[in-house]
C-alpha positions as CSV (number, residue, x, y, z in Angstrom):
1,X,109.2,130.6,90.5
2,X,106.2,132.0,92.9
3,X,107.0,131.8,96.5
4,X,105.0,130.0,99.3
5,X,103.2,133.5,100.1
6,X,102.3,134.3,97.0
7,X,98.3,133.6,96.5
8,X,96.5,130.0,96.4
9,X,94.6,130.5,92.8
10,X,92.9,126.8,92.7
11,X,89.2,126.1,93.1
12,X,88.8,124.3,96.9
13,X,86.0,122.9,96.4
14,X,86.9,121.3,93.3
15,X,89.9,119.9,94.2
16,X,88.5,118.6,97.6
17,X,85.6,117.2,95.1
18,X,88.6,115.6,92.9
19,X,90.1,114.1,96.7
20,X,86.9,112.9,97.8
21,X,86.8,110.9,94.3
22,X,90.4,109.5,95.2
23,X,88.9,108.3,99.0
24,X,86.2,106.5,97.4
25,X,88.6,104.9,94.8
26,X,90.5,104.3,98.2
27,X,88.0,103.0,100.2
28,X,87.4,100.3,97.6
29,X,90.9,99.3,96.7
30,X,91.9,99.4,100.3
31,X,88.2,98.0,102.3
32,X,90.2,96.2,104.9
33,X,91.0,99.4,106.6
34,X,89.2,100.3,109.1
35,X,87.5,104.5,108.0
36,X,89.7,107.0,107.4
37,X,89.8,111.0,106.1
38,X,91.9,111.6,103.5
39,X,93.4,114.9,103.1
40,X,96.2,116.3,101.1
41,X,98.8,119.1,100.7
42,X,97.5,120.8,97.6
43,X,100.5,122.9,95.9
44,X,99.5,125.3,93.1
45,X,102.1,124.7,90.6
46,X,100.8,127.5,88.1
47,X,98.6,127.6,85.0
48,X,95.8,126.2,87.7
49,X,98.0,122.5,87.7
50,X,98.0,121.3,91.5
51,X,100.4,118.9,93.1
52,X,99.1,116.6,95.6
53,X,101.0,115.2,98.8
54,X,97.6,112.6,100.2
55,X,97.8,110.9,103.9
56,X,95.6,109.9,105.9
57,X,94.0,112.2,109.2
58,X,93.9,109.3,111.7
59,X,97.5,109.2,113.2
60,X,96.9,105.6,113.8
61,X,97.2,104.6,110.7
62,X,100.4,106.4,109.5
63,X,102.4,102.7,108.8
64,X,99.5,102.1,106.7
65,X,99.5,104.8,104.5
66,X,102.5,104.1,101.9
67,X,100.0,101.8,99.9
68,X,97.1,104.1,100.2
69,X,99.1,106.6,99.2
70,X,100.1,104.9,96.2
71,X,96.3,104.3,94.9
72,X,95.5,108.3,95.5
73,X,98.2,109.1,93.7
74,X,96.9,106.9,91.0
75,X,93.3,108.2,91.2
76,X,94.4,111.8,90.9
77,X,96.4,111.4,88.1
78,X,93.7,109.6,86.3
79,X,91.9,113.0,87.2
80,X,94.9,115.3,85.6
81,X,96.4,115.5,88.7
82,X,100.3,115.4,89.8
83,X,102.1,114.3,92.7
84,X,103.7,117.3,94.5
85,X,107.3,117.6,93.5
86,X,110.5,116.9,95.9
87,X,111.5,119.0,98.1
88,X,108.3,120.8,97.7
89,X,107.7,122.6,101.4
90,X,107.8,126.3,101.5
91,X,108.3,126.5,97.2
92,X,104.9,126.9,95.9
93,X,101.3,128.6,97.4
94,X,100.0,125.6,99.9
95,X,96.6,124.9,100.9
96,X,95.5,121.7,103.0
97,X,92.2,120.2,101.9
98,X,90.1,117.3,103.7
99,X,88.6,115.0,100.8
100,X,84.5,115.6,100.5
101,X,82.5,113.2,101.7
102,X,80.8,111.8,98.6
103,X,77.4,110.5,98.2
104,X,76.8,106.8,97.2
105,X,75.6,107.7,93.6
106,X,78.7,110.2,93.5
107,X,81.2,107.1,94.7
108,X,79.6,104.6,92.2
109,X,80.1,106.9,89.7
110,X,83.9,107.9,90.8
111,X,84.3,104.1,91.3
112,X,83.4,103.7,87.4
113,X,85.3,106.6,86.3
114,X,88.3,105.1,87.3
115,X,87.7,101.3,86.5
116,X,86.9,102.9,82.3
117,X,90.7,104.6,82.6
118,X,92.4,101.1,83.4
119,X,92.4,101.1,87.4
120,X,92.4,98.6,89.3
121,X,91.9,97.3,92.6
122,X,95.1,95.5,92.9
123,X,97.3,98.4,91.6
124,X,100.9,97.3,89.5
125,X,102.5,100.6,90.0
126,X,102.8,100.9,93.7
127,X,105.9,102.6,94.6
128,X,106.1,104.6,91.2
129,X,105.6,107.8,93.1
130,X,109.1,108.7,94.5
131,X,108.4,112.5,95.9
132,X,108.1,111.6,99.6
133,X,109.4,109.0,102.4
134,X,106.5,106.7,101.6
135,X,104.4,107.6,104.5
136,X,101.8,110.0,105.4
């Protein structure tokens, strides 16, 4: 197994691209939020396959993150993306990555990615992710 010092091989910029994606999908399951930044753990699991741990920035809304959570989760897996295992802290090479801010033809586009693969915006897995406390 690689140690948490051992080298962060995955593209930033991509995976922020693939977390900004997630926000937008976000921002439209979950419009009755007021703005937030959604940023993630990002564990390099090997064989360039990332884990994601998503929250939200704004400390505010930390008892409202469980759901959201839930949906980014969804969006990234839709992407090829995997929750970040249990028990995951100091195991794997870590790097913590703010979603890009997406343009609107970029979110329109992310928003339709995800509606072709069977999202929706009232999700009936929520709660099928089980590798953290359910908060941010």
């Amino acid at each position: 197994m690689t140690g948490r010092s051992a080298p962060f091989t995955g593209d930033k910029t991509r995976l922020a691209t693939d977390l900004g994606k997630a926000w937008a999908w976000c921002e439209y399951v979950h419009s009755d939020l007021k703005p937030f930044t959604l940023v993630s753990g990002i564990l390099d699991l090997g064989d360039q396959t990332f884990g994601f741990d998503p929250g939200i920035e704004e400390a505010e809304y930390y008892f409202d993150c469980g759901p959201l959570r839930e949906t980014a989760l969804d969006a990234l897996a839709t992407m090829g993306h995997h929750p970040a295992p249990d028990r995951w802290y100091a195991r794997y090479p870590t790097a913590f990555v703010f979603a890009r801010r997406l343009s609107a033809h970029e979110c329109l586009q992310a928003l339709a990615f995800f509606r072709a693969r069977g999202l929706t915006s009232t999700s009936s897995n929520q709660g099928r992710h089980q590798n953290g406390p359910g908060g941010c």
